[in-house]
N, C-alpha and C positions, 0 to 999 in steps of 0.2 A: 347314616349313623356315623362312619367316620368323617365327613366335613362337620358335623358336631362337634366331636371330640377334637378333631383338629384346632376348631373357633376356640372351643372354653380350652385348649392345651395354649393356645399363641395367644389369646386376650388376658386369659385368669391363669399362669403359670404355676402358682402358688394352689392353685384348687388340688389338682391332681396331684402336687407333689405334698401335700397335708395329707389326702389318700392314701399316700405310699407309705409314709408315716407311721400312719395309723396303721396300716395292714402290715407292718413291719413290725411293730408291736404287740399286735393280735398274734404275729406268725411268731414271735420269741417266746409269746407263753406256751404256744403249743410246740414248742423246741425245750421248753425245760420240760415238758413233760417225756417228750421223746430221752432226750440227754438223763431222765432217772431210772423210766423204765425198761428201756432197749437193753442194756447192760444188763439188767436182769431176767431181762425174758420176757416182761408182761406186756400185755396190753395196752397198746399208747390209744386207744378210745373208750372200753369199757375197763373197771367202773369208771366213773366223772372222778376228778377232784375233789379228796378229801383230805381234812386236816390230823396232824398226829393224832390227834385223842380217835380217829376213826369216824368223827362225824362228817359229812357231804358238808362241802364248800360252795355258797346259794350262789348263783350269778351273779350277782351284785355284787358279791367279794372276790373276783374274779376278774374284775377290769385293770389291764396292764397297767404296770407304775404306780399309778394311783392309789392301787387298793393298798400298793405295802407302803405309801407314805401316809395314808386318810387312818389307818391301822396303827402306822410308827412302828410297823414290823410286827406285830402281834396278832395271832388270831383271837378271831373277835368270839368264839365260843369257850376257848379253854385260857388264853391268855400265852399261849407256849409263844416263844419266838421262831417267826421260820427266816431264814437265810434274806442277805442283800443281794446275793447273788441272781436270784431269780428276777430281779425288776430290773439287775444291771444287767442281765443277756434282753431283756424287751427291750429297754432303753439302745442297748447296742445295736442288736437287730433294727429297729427304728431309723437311728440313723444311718447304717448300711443300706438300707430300703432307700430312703432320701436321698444319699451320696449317688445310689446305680440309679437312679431316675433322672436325676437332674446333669448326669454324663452320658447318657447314652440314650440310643430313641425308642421311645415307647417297646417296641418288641424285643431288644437285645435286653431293656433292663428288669422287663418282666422274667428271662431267662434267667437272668444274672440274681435275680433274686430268688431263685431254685440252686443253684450254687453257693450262695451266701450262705445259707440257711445248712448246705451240705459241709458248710466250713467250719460254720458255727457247730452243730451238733459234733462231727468228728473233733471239734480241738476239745472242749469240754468232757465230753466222754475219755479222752484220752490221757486230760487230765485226772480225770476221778479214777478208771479202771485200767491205765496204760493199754490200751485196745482201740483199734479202730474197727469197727464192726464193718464186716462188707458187705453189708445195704447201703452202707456210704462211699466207699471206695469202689469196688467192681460194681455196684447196684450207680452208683453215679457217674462210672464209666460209658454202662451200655447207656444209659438216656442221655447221657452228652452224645453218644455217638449219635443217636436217633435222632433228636432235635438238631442237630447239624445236618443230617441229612434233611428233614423237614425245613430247617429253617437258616438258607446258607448266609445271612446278615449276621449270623452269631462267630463269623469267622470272616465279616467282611469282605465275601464272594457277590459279585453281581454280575449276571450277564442272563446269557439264555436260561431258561428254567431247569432243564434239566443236567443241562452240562455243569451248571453254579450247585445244583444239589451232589454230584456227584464227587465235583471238585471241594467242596465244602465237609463234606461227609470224609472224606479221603483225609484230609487236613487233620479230622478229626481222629481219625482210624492212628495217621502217622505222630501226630501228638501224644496220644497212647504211649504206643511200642518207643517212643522217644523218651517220654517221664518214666517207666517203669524198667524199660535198657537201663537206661543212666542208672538211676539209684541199685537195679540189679545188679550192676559190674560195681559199682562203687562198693556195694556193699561185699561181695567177695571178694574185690582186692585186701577193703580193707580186712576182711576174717585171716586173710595170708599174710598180710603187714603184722596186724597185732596180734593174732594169733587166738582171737575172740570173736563173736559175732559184733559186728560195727553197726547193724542195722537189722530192721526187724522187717519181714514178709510185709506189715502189714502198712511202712512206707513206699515202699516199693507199690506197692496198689492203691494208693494215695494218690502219688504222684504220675501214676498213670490216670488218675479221675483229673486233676486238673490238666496234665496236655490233652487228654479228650474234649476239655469244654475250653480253653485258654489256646490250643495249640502248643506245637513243640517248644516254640519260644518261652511261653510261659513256663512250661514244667521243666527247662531246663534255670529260668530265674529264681522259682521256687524252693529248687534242689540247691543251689547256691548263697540266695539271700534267707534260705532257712538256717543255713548253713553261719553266714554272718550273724543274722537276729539272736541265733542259739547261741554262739560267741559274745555278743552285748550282754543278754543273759547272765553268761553261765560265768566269764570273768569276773563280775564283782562277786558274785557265789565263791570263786576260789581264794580270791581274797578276802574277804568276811572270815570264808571257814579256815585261813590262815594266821588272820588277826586274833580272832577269838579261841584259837587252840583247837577247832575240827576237826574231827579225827576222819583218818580215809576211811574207805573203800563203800561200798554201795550198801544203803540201807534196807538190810531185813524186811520184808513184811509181817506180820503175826499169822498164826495159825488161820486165823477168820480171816481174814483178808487173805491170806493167800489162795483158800478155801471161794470165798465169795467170787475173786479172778476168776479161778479157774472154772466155774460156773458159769459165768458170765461170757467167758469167752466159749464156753460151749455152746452157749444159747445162741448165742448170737452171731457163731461160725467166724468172728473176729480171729487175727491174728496178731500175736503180742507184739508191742512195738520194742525193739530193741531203743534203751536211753541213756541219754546221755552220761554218764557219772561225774560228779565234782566230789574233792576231798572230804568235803563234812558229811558225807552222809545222803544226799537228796538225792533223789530222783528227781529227772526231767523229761518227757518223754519229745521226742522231736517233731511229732504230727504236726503239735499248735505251731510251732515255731515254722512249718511248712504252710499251713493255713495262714499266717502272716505275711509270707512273701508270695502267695498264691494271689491275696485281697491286695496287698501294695501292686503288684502287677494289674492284675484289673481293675482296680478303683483308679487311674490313671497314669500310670508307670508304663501302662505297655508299649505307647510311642517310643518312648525312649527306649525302650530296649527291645523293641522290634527295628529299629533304626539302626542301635549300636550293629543286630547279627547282619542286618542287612551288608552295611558298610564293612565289617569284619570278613562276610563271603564275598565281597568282592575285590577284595588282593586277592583270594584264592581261584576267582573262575573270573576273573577280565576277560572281555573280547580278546 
């Protein structure tokens, strides 16, 4: 079975990776479903997909991408418009799926695609409810720890069987307490500097999900280049809300919405993300901007910057 898969992966490269593709799209429909209902509470299996007017959505309306272009965005029973955003997370996912296939081998990107999806779902959510729910953070802590222990090529360990699991696993354990230390102190310092909370619980367990499946290197590049990404961001926002006369300090929620949050973060045992503030008014929450520098690191950055600590710990422990 796998000299098979081996022949049609080295002869037909394109086979498998049109599979991943597609199953990257299949897998972002069933991530906007997850991304609507988890915040709420419900059920990401039953009932199926239905459209606003409350009628069942047939299978055949239901085929990624396609359906909302073959449509032009419209459902086909009532006529209501539903969002672009849903074909743009398949679309996304899709090619995420393709990107970890075609860099990594067959079993690291099968993995890597159970963390994509843990990226994807937590930045969206995050954006819609400032919340990262912890079936994605601590719930994709403990399965990164597990599959490193299972499977120690996800932390590029190879040796004897059991010593490569233990060592692998450990990696993963110490990646952990490494992404969730860091943003911990960080974030208390900064409560003592400004005098506010600087960050929210539910970065902090974030950035513990990504050193448990990236290692400490990555959760600490994470915590950094989210750091930068949220600066690209948020600068032009200060200036926009400068040009155009913005007015400060953080924007209010309404009653229903502050209502629906607080909901939401019950259901779903989420803890609120502290965000960023710019002068005009927006919120910004900092998960996604962590899930950016999470995917720039594993989608092929981590050489580089598993290289840079390399070289960087060695002025410090030379022979």
């Amino acid at each position: 079975m796998f000299e098979t898969f081996e022949f049609i992966n080295e002869d037909f490269p394109w086979f498998f990776a049109t599979l991943a593709a597609i199953f990257g799209a299949l897998t972002g429909s069933f991530l906007n479903v997850c991304i609507y209902r988890i915040p709420a509470g419900r059920s990401i299996i039953f009932p199926g997909s239905t459209c606003a007017c409350g009628r069942p959505i047939p299978f055949y309306h239901n085929i990624p991408i396609f359906t909302w272009l073959i449509l032009r965005g419209k459902a086909s029973c009532c006529g209501a418009p539903f969002s672009m955003r849903y074909p743009a997370i398949e679309l996304l996912t899709a090619v995420l799926f393709l990107w970890v296939w075609l860099i990594y081998s067959p079993l690291v990107a099968l993995l890597g695609m159970f963390f994509v999806s843990f990226l994807i779902c937590a930045t969206f959510i995050d954006l819609d409810h400032m919340i990262i729910p912890d079936r994605f953070s601590i719930g994709g802590m403990v399965i990164s720890v597990i599959l490193s222990f299972i499977f120690p090529a996800l932390h590029g360990v190879d040796g004897l069987p059991i010593a490569s699991n233990i060592q692998s696993g450990v990696s993963s354990i110490v990646g952990a307490l490494v992404g969730a230390g860091l943003v911990y102190w960080i974030a208390v310092l900064g409560e003592i500097v400004f005098r506010k909370p600087a960050m929210g619980e539910g970065d902090v367990k974030f950035v513990g999900f990504v050193g448990a499946f990236c290692g400490w290197q990555g959760a600490v590049f994470s915590m950094f280049g989210g750091a930068l990404v949220g600066s690209v961001i948020l600068l032009p926002c200060l200036l926009l809300g400068r040009l155009f006369g913005g007015g400060g300090g953080k924007a209010q929620a309404s009653g229903t919405e502050a209502a629906e949050a607080a909901l939401a973060e019950e259901a779903t045992g989420a803890e609120g993300d502290e965000v960023e503030e710019v002068q005009f008014g927006a919120q910004v929450p900092f998960g996604p901007m962590l899930a950016a520098a999470a995917l720039i690191y594993f989608l092929g950055f981590d050489a580089y910057v598993d290289a840079y600590f390399a070289e960087f710990a060695s002025y410090f422990f030379m022979p």
